[in-house]
C-alpha positions in Angstrom: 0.0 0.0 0.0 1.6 3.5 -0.6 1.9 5.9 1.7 2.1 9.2 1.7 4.0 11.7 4.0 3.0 14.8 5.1 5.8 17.0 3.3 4.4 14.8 0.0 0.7 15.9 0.4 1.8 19.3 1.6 3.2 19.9 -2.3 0.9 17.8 -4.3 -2.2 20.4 -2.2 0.1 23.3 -4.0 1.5 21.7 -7.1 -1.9 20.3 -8.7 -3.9 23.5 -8.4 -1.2 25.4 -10.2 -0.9 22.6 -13.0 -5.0 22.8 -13.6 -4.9 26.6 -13.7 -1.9 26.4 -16.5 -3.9 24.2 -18.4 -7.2 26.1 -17.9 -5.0 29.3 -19.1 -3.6 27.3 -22.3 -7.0 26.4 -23.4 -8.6 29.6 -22.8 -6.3 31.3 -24.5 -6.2 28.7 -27.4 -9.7 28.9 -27.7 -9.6 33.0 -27.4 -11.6 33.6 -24.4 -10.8 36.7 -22.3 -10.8 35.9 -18.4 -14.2 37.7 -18.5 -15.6 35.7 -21.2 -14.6 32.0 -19.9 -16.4 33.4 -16.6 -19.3 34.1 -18.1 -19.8 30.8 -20.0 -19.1 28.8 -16.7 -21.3 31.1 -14.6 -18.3 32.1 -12.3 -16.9 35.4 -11.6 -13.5 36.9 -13.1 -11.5 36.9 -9.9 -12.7 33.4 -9.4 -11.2 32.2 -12.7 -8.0 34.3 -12.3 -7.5 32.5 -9.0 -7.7 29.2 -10.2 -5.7 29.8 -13.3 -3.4 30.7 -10.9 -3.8 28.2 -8.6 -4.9 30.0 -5.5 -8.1 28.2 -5.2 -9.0 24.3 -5.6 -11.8 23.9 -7.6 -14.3 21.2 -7.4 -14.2 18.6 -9.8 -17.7 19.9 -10.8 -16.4 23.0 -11.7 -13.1 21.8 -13.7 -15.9 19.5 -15.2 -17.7 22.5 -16.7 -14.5 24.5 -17.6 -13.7 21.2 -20.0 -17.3 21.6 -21.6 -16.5 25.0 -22.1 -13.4 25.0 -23.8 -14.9 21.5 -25.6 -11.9 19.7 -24.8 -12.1 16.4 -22.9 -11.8 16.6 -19.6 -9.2 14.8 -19.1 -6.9 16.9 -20.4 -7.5 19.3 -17.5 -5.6 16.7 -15.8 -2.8 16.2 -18.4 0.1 16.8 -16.7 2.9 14.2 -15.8 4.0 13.4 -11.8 7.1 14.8 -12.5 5.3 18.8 -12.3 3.6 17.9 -9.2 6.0 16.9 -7.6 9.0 19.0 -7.9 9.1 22.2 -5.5 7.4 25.1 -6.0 
């Protein structure tokens, strides 16, 4: 069974966040969404989006759910990224 320590859960909490929010920002810019208008189509605020693109807030898997439809990309590529970014320090 694998185990993980504190100092290992403490950066994966930080490191994840950050990695959705880059690839939130990649595909909204792709796509050519302002901030504003990604916001609008998901039915959250500006400030809301700018915080999790930069990975000061955790959002539900709802919510990064509904930023895939948006950008009508699969939501697993929200997720894309490989261990290696998650767990390297900050």
């Amino acid at each position: 069974m694998m185990e993980f320590s504190d100092e290992k859960l403490k950066l994966l909490k930080s490191s994840i966040p950050k990695e959705i929010g880059n690839r939130v920002r990649h595909f909204r810019k792709e796509k050519g969404y302002t901030q504003t208008e990604l916001a609008q189509i998901v039915g959250k605020d500006r400030q809301y989006l700018y915080k999790i693109e930069k990975g000061k807030v955790t959002p539900n898997v709802v919510t990064i759910a509904i930023l895939a439809m948006a950008l009508e990309i699969p939501l697993k590529d929200l997720f894309d990224f490989d261990e290696k970014s998650t767990t390297k320090g900050s």
